[in-house]
C-alpha positions as CSV (number, residue, x, y, z in Angstrom):
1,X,0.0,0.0,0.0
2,X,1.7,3.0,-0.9
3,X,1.7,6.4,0.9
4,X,-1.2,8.3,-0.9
5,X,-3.7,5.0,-0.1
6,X,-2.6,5.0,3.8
7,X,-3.6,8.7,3.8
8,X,-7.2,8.4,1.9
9,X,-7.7,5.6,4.8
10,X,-6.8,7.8,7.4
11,X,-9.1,10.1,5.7
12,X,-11.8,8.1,5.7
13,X,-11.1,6.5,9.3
14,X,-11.4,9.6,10.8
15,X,-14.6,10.4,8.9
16,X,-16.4,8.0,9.8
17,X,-15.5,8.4,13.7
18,X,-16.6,11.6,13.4
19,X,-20.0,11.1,12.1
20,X,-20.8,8.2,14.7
21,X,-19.6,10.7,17.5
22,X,-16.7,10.2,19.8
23,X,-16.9,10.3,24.2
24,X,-14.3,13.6,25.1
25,X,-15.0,13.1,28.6
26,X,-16.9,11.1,31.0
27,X,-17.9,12.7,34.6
28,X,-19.9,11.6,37.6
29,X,-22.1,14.3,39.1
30,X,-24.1,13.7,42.5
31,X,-21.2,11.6,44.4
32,X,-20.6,12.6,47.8
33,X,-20.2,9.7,49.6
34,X,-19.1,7.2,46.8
35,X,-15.6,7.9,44.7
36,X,-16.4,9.5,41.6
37,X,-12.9,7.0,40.6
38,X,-14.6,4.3,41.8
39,X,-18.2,4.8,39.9
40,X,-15.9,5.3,36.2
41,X,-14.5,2.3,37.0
42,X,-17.7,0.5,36.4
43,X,-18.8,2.1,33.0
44,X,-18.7,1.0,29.9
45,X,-18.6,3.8,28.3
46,X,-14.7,5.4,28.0
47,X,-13.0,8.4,27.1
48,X,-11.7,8.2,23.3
49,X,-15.2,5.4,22.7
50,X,-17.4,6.0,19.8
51,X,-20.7,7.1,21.5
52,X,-23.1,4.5,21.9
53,X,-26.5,4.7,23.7
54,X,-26.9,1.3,24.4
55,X,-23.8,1.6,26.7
56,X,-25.3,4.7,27.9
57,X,-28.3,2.8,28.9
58,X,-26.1,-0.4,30.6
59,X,-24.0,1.9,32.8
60,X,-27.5,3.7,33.9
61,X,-28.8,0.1,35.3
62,X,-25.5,-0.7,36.9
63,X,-25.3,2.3,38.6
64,X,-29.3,2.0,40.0
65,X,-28.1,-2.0,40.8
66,X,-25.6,-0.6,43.2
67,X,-26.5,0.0,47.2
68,X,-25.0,3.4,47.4
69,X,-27.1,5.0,44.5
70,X,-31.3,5.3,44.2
71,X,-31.3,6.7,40.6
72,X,-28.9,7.5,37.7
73,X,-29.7,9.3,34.6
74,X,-27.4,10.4,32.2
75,X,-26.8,14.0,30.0
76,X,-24.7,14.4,26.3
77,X,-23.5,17.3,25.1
78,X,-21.2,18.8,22.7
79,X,-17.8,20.2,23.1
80,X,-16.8,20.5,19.4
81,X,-17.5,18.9,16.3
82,X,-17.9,15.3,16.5
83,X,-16.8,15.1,20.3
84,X,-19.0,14.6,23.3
85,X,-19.0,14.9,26.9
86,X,-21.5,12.4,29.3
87,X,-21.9,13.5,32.7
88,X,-23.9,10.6,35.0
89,X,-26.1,12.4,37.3
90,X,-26.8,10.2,40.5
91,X,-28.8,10.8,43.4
92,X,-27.2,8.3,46.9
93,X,-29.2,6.1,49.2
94,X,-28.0,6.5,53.1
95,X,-26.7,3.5,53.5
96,X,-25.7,2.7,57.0
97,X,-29.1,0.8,57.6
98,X,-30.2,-1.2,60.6
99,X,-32.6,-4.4,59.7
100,X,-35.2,-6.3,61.3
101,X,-37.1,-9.2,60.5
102,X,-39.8,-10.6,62.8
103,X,-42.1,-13.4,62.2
104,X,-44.8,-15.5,64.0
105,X,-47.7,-18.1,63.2
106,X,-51.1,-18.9,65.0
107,X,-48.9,-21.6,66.7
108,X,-47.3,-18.8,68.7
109,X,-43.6,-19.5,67.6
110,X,-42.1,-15.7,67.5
111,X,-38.6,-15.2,66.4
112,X,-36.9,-11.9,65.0
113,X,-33.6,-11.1,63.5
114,X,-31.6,-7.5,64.0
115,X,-28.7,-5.8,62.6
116,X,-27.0,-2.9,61.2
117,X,-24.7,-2.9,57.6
118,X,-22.9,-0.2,56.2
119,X,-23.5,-0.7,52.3
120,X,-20.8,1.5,50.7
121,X,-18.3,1.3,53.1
122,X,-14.9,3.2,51.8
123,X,-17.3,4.8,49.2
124,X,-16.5,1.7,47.3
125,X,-20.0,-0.3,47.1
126,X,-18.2,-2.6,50.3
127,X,-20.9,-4.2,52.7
128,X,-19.5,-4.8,56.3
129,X,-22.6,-5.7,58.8
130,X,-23.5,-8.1,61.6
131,X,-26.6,-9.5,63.1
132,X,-27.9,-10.5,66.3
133,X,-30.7,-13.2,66.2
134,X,-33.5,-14.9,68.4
135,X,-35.0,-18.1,67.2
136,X,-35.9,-19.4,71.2
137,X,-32.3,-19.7,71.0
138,X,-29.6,-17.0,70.3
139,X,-27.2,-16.3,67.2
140,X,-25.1,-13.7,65.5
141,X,-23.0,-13.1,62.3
142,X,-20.9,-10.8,61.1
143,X,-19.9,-10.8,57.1
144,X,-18.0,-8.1,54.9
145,X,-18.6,-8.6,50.6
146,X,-16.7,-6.7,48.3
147,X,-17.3,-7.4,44.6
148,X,-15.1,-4.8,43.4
149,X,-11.7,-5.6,45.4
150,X,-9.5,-6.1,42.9
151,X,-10.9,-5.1,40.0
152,X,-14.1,-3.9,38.5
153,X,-14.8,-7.5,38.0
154,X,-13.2,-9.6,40.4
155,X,-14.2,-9.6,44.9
156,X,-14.8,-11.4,47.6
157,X,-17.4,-12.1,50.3
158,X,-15.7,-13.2,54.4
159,X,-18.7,-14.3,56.8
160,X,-18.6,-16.1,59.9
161,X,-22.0,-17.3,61.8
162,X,-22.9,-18.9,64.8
163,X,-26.6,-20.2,64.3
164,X,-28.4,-21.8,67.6
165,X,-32.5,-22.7,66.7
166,X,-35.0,-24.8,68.0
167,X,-35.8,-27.2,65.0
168,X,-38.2,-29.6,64.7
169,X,-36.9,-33.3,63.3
170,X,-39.6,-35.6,62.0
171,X,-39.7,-39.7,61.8
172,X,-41.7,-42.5,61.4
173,X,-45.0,-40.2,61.5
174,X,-43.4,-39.0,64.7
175,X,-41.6,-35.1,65.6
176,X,-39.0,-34.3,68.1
177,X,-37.4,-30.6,69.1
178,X,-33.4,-30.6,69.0
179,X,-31.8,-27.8,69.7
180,X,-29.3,-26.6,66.5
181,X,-26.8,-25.0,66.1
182,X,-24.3,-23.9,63.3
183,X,-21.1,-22.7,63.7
184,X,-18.8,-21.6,60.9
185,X,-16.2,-19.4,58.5
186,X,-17.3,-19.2,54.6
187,X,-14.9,-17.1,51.6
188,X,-16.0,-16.9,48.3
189,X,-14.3,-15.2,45.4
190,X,-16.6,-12.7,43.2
191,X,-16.2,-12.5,39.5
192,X,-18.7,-10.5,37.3
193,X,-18.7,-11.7,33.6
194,X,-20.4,-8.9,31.8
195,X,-23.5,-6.6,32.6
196,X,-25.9,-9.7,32.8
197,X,-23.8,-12.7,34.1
198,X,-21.9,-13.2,37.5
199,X,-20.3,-16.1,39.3
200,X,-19.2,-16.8,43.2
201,X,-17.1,-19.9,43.8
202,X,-16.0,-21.0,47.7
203,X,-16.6,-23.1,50.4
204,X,-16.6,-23.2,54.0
205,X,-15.6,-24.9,57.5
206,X,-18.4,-25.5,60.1
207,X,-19.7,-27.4,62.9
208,X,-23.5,-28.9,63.2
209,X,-24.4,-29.9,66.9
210,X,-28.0,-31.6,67.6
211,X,-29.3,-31.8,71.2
212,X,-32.1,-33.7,71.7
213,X,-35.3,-31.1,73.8
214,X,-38.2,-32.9,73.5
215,X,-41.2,-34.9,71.6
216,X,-40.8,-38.3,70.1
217,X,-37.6,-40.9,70.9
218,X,-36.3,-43.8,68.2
219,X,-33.8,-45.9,68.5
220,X,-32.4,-44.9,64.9
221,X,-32.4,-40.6,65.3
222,X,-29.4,-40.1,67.6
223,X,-30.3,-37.4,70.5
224,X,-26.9,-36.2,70.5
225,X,-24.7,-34.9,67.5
226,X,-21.3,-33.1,66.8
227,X,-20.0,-33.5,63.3
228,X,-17.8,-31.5,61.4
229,X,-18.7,-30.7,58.2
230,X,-16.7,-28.7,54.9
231,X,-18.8,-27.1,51.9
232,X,-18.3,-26.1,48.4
233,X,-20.5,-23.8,46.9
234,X,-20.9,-22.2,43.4
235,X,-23.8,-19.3,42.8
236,X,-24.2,-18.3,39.1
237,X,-26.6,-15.3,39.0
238,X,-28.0,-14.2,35.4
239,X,-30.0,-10.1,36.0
240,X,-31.6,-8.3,33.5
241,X,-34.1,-6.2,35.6
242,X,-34.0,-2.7,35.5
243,X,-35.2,-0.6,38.3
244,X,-37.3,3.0,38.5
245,X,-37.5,3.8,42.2
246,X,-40.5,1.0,44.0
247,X,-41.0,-0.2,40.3
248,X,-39.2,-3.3,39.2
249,X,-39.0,-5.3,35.5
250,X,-37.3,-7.8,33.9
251,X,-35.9,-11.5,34.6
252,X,-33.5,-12.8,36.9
253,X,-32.2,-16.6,37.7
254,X,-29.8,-17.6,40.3
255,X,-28.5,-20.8,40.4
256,X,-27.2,-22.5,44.0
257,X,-25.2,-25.6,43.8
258,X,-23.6,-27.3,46.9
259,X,-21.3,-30.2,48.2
260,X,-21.6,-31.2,51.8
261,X,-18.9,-33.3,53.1
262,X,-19.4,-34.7,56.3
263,X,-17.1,-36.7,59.3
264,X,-19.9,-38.8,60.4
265,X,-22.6,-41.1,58.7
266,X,-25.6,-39.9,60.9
267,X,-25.2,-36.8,58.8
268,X,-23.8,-38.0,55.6
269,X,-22.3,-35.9,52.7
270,X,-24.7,-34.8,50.1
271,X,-26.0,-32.5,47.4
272,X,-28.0,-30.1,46.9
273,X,-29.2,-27.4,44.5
274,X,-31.8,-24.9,43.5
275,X,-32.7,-22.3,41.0
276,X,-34.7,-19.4,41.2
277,X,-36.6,-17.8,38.7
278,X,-37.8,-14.6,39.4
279,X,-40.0,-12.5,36.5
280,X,-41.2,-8.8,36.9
281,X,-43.8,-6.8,34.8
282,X,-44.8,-3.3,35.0
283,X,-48.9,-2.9,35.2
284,X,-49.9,0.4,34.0
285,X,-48.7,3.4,35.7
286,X,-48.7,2.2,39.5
287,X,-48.8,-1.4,39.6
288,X,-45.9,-4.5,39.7
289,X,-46.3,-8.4,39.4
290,X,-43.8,-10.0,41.1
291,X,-43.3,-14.1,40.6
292,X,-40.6,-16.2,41.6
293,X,-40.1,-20.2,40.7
294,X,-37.9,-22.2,42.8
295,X,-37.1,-25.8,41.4
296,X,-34.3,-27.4,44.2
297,X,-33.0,-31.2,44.8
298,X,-30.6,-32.6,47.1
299,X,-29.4,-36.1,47.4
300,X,-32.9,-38.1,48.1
301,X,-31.3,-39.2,52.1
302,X,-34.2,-40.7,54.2
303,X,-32.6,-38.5,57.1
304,X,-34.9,-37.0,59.5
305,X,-32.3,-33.9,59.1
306,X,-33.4,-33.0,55.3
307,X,-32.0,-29.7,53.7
308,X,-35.2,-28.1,52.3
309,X,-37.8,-26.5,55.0
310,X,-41.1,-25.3,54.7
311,X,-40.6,-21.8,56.8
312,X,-42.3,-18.8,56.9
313,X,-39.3,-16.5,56.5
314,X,-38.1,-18.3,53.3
315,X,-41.1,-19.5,51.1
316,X,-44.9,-19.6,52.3
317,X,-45.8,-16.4,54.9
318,X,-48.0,-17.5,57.2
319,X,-47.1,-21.6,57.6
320,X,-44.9,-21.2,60.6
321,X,-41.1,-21.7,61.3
322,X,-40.2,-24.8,59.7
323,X,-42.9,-26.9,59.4
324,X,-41.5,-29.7,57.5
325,X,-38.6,-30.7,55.7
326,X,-38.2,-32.6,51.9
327,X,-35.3,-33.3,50.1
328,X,-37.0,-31.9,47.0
329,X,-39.0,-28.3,46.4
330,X,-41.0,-26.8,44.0
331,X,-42.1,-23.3,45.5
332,X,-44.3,-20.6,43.8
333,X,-44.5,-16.9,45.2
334,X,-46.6,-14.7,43.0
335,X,-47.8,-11.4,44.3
336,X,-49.6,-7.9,43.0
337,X,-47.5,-5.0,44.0
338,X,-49.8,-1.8,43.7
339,X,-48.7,1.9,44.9
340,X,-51.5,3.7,47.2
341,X,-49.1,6.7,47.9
342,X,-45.5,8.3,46.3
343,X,-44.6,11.1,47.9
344,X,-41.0,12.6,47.3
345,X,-39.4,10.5,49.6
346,X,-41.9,8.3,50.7
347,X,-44.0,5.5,49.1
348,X,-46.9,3.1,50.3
349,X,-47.7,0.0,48.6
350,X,-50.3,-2.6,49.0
351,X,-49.9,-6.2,48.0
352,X,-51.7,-9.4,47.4
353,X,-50.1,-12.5,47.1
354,X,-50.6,-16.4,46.5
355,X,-47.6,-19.2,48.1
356,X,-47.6,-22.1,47.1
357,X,-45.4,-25.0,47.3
358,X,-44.8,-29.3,47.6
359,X,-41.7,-31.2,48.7
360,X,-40.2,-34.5,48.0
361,X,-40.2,-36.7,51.2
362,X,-36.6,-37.7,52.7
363,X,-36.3,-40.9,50.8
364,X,-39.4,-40.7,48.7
365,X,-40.0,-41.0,45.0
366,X,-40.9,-37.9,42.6
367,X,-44.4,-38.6,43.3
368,X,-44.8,-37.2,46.5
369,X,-44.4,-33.8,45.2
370,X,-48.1,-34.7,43.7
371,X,-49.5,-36.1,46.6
372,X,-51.9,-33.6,48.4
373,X,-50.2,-34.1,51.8
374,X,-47.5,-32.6,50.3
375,X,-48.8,-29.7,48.8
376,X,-49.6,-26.4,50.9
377,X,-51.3,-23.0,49.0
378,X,-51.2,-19.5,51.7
379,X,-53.0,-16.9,50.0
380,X,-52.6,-13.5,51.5
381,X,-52.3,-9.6,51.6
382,X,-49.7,-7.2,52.9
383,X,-48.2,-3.8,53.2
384,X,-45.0,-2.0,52.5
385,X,-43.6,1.1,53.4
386,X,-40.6,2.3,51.5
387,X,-38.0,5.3,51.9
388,X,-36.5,6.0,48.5
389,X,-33.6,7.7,49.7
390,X,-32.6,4.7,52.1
391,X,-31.0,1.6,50.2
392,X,-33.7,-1.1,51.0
393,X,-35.9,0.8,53.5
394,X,-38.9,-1.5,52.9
395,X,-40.7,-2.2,56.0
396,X,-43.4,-5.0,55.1
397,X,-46.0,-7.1,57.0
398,X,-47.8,-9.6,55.7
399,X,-51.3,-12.2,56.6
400,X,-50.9,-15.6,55.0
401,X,-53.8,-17.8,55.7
402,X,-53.7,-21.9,54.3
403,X,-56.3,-22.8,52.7
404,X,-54.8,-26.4,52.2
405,X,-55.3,-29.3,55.1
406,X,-53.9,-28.7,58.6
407,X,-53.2,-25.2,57.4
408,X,-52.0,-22.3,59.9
409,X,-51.9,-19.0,59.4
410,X,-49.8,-15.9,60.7
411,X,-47.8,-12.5,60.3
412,X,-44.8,-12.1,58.7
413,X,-42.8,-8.6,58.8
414,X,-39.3,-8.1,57.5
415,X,-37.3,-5.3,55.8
416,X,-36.9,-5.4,52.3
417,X,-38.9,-7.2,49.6
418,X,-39.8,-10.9,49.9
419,X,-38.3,-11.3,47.2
């Protein structure tokens, strides 16, 4: 190619970057508690880029996904010819942000769950926060999660737990209360693929202990356990919501997928996995229908100590805490999501909601997820009562009632979303 050719392709090089538009600068207006630095880091969009509005639209919805910002929008405008500067306008969440869950049943079982977390911690979108908990017995936590440690793909999580509950164990037709408890350390490393797609690989070292409280005795459940246990985990989450404020659309899917070693056979090593889908769709100009599938197995053990519960904190509000336990589940949450007031900073929202769900017996065949003893539907209704200023300020409370056999029925408040 001789000179005059590499100079007519220069030529025409640069006038074709010129018509698409080229990024001068890129700015972050709004930060005062997050690191400007830090927020760039995330974008797509680059100095020296071609200008491209779907990357305008990405970075928009990664910023909104993060704790430390409500809402993002973004401006354009022109220096010279050709050239472009995009400032991201963000309003912050307060994100130092105590928590409470509480929940109860007709049965009069009452536990709750406290703490306080620090979302943004460094102004780098690091959660440090701890719990306290009472399930009849008492627990605490403390975990810190960084996905951006290294890199603006690459973090880690650091938790340890020491869980003590009252749990029913049921055999032979028969129920006993042991007390539980769970002591351990878990690390994962964080590694974000791309906008949509994420990954979190690690383990963990912990210590089950049974102790037989009261109810039925057999000869085969052992009242008294200590085992030490090690775990590998791998979460593969998939998002493609976008968020405006309360209002919520899109689909999500995390997948869950564990190993359980074990040092004694009355607790033996198994698997276990489970995958949420969870669907959102705006309804006109004030209403949201929220549905999430979960689809889990786990190695079919006839234990009395199976991994999946039926619990109102986790799947059907208003059954109780931990009814039952399966070594299969199929759970359906689908709820109306409607907003009665939005104010600047404060928004009510009323809710109705169907739970439904059946589980695989410890030991049984596919066919007890059909079986109608298995199967338990809690209709319901419920409030919430968000701040939009406050990373997941959503008080709620909701009234399951059962509608299928042996049925209970009870409160449920939390904060945040159910999910």
């Amino acid at each position: 190619m001789n000179v005059r050719s590499l100079y007519l392709l220069f030529f025409i090089c640069s006038f074709v970057q010129a018509q698409e538009g080229v990024v001068n600068s890129v700015e972050i207006d709004g930060a005062s508690k997050s690191k400007p630095s830090f927020l760039k880091s995330l974008l797509n969009v680059k100095s020296g880029m071609p200008l491209d509005s779907v990357l305008l639209a990405e970075d928009v919805t990664r910023l909104i996904r993060l704790p430390s910002i409500s809402h993002a929008s973004f401006k354009v405008s022109s220096s010279t010819v050709g050239q472009y500067e995009i400032v991201y306008e963000v309003a912050e969440n307060f994100t130092l942000i105590p928590f409470a869950n509480l929940f109860s049943s007709s049965n009069d079982d009452f536990a709750f769950r406290i703490g306080l977390q620090e979302f943004n911690l460094l102004g780098r979108n690091i959660t440090l926060g701890g719990f306290y908990q009472h399930d009849v017995f008492n627990s605490f936590g403390v975990g810190l999660r960084a996905p951006y440690l290294f890199s603006n793909k690459i973090g880690l999580s650091l938790s340890y737990n020491n869980f003590v509950t009252q749990e029913p164990v049921f055999f032979e037709g028969n129920t006993a209360d042991y007390r539980y408890s769970n002591r351990g350390v878990e690390l994962m490393g964080l590694y974000e693929f791309n906008f949509k797609n994420r990954i979190e690989l690690g383990g963990s070292l912990f210590t089950e202990n049974y102790r037989y409280l009261s109810g039925a005795i057999s000869s085969s459940v052992p009242q008294n356990l200590d085992v030490d246990k090690h775990l590998f985990k791998l979460i593969y989450n998939y998002d493609a919501v976008t968020y405006f404020y309360q209002y919520i659309s899109g689909f999500r899917s995390a997948l869950n997928f564990q190993y359980v070693g074990s040092t004694d056979e009355n607790l033996p090593e198994f698997l276990i996995g489970f995958n949420d889908f969870i669907y959102f769709k705006r309804i006109g100009a004030k209403g949201n229908w929220a549905n999430r599938l979960r689809l889990g197995l786990a190695s079919n053990i006839n234990t009395p100590f199976a991994p999946f519960t039926v619990d109102n904190n986790l799947n059907l509000r208003g059954v109780g805490n931990t009814i039952d336990r399966g070594t299969g589940a199929i759970v359906l949450n689908t709820e109306y999501r409607h907003t009665l007031i939005d104010r600047n900073w404060f928004v009510l929202q009323g809710n109705v909601f169907v739970d439904g769900g059946t589980w695989r017996n410890p030991g049984g065949g596919f066919d007890d997820f059909t079986h109608s003893r298995n199967l338990r539907v809690y209709p319901g209704i419920g409030l919430r009562v968000m701040h939009k200023r406050i990373f997941n300020v959503i008080f709620r409370i909701d009234y399951g009632y059962g509608i299928t056999k042996d049925a209970a029925r009870g409160l449920v408040f939390g904060i945040g979303q159910y999910f």
